[in-house]
N, C-alpha and C positions, 0 to 999 in steps of 0.2 A: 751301236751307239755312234753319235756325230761326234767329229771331231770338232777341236777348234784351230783352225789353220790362220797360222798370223804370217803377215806378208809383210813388205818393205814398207815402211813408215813413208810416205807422198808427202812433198811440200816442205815449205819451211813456218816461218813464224809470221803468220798473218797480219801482222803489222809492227806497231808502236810498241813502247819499253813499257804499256800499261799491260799491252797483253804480254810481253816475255813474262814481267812480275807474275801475272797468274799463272800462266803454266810454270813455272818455278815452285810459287804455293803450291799448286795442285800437285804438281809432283811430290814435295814434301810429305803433304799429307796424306798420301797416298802409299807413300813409304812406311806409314805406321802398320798400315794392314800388312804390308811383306815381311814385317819381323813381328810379329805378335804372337807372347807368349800368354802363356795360364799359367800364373806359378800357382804353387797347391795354398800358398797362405799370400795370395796378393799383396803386392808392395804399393803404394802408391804415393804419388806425385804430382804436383799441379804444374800445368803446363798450359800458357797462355796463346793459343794459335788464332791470329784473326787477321784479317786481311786477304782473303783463301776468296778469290770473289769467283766462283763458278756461274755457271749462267744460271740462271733463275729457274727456267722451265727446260732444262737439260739434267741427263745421270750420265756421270763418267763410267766408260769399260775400262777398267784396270786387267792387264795382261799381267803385272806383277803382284796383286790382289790378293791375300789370301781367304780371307772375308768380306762379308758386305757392308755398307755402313750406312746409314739412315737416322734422323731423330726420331728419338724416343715418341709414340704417338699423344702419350701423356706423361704426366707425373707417375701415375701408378705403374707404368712400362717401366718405365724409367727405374722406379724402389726397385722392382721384382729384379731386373736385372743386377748380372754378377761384377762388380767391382773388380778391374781388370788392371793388372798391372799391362803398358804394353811397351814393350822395350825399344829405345830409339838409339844412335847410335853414339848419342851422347848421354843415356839415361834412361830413366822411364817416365812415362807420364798416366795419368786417370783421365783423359780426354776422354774416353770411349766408355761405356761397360756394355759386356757379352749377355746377349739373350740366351737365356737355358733352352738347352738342347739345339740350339743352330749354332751357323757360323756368321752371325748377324750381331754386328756392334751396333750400338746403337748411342746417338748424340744427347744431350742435354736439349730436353725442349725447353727450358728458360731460358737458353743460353739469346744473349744478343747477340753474339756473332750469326750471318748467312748460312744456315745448316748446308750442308754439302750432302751428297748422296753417291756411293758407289757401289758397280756390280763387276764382281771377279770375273776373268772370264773363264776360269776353271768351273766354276758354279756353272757358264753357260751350257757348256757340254753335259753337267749333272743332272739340265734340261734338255739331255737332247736335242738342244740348239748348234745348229753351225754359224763360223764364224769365217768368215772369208777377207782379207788384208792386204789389195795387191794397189800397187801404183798409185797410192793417194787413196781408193775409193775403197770401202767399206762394205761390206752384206753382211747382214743379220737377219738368217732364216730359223722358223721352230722347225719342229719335227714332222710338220705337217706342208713344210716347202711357202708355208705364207712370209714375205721378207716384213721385217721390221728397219724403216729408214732412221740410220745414221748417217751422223754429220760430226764430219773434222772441223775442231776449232783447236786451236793454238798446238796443231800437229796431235789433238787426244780426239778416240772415237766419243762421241758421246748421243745419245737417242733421249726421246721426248720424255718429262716427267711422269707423264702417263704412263708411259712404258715402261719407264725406268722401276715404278713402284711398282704395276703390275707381277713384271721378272723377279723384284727383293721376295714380294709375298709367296710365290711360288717355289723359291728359294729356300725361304723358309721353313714352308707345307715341307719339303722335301730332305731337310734334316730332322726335324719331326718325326716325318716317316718313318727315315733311316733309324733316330734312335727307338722309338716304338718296336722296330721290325727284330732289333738287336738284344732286347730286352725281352720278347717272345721267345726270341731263341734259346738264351740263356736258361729260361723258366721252363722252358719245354724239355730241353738236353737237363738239368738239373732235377726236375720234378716232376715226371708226365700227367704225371694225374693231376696237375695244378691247373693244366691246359684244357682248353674244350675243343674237343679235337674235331666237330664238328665246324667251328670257329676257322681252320684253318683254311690259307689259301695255297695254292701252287706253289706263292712265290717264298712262300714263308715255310713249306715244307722245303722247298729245294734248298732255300738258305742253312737250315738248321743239316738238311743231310751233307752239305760240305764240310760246316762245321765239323760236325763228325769225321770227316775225313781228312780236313785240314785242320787240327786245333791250335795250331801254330800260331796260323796267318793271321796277323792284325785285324783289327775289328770293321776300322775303314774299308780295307780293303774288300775284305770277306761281306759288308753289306752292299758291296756296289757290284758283286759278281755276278748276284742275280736281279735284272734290271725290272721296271713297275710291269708283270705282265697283265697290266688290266685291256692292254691293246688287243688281245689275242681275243678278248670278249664280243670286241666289239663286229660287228653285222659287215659282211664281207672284209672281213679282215685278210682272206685268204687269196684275195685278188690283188692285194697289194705287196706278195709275193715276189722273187724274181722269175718266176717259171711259169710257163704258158697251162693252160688248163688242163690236158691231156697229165702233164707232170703232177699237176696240185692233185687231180685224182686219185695216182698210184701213191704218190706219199700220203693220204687221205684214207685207203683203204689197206695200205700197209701194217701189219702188226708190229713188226719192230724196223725204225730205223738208224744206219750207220751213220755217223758226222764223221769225217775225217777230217782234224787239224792237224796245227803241226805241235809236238811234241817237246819243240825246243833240244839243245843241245844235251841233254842229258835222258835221254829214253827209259831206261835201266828205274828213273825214280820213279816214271809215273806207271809203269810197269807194276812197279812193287806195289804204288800207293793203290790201283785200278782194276788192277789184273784180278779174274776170278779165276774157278775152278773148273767152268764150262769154255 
């Protein structure tokens, strides 16, 4: 999976005290998403933010992000979502509410304030996207090496609305996923016979067999361990490989093969946890 590699912050403040004001709002409101809680019984609070003037046809990269944020597409978006208390460091406020099953706030489409848009860049790596931060300049490439141009404005990354929404929806698709793939699991280790076991994929066998073997590990965690393998499907997939063809051969007509990792500091667990009897 790509990383996302953030560099040295390039430049200073692009001009006048009209842009310091924005990047000040922007950053404010962007501090909601870094502390955003779910209490079990939402508290809320009205909290009046306006003045937040982002660019019009630009999406902020938040590096301290923990969610997305976007206006509600309608009213009925809007209902369906969860009433969120989100905690600021003076309080809380209802400025936002959480779409079920992502990690996607979502604004007030009545609202007359200038809706704002942003994308975590924790999220971007969840895409398989890399994220590159050196000397002022910016790269944003997918998984597939095509760059997406960004542009620094008042020292924030930010990329075209197009883009921007593009990335949220996908984002989205991708907590969806996740919790779909999490709740198969559960049904499956709880109930087999609930399952149509023809139904199942690779990735959703592999996930549930860890489970089984890690019942510990957080749910988060445990759904990102096994990454979308629907790439492996795809028509020369085997050429994009690191190994020259001679290699792709023998691992290709190999019956069983070894991975060697590392183990980490404590050998003796994964021993216990792995280890069989051959």
């Amino acid at each position: 999976m790509s990383t996302v590699r953030n560099g040295s912050r390039g430049g200073g403040s692009e001009g006048s005290s009209a842009g310091d004001k924005t990047a000040e709002l922007l950053h404010e409101a962007t501090q909601l998403l870094k502390t955003l809680r779910v209490d079990a019984k939402p508290k809320l609070k009205v909290m009046q933010l306006s003045g937040v003037d982002q660019p019009e046809d630009f999406v902020l990269l938040d590096s301290g992000a923990t969610h997305g944020l976007r206006p509600a597409r309608d009213e009925e978006e809007w209902r369906n979502a969860v009433p969120t208390s989100v905690q600021l460091a003076d309080g809380a406020t209802e400025m936002f509410r959480l779409k079920r099953w992502t990690k996607i706030l979502l604004s007030d489409p009545a609202a007359t304030t200038q809706a704002s848009y942003i994308i975590p860049m924790g999220g971007l790596s969840d895409l398989d996207f890399s994220l590159e931060w050196r000397g002022g300049i910016c790269k944003l490439q997918d998984d597939a090496g095509r760059e997406i141009p960004v542009t620094i404005r008042n020292s924030c990354p930010m990329i075209s609305r197009a883009d921007g929404c593009r990335l949220l929806e996908w984002l989205e698709l991708f907590h969806v996923h996740q919790q779909k793939k999490l709740a198969m699991v559960k049904t499956l280790l709880a109930d087999p016979e609930a399952v149509d076991k023809s139904q199942l994929n690779l990735e959703l066998a592999l996930t549930a067999k860890l489970r089984e073997l890690f019942p510990a590990l957080p749910d988060e965690v445990m759904m990102k361990l096994v990454p979308n393998l629907d790439p492996l499907q795809m028509e020369g997939f085997g050429a994009r490989l690191p190994w020259n063809r001679r290699k792709r051969r023998r691992l290709a007509r190999a019956s069983n093969i070894i991975v060697h990792v590392f183990a980490g500091e404590n050998p003796k667990f994964w021993e216990n946890q792995l280890s069989t009897a051959k």
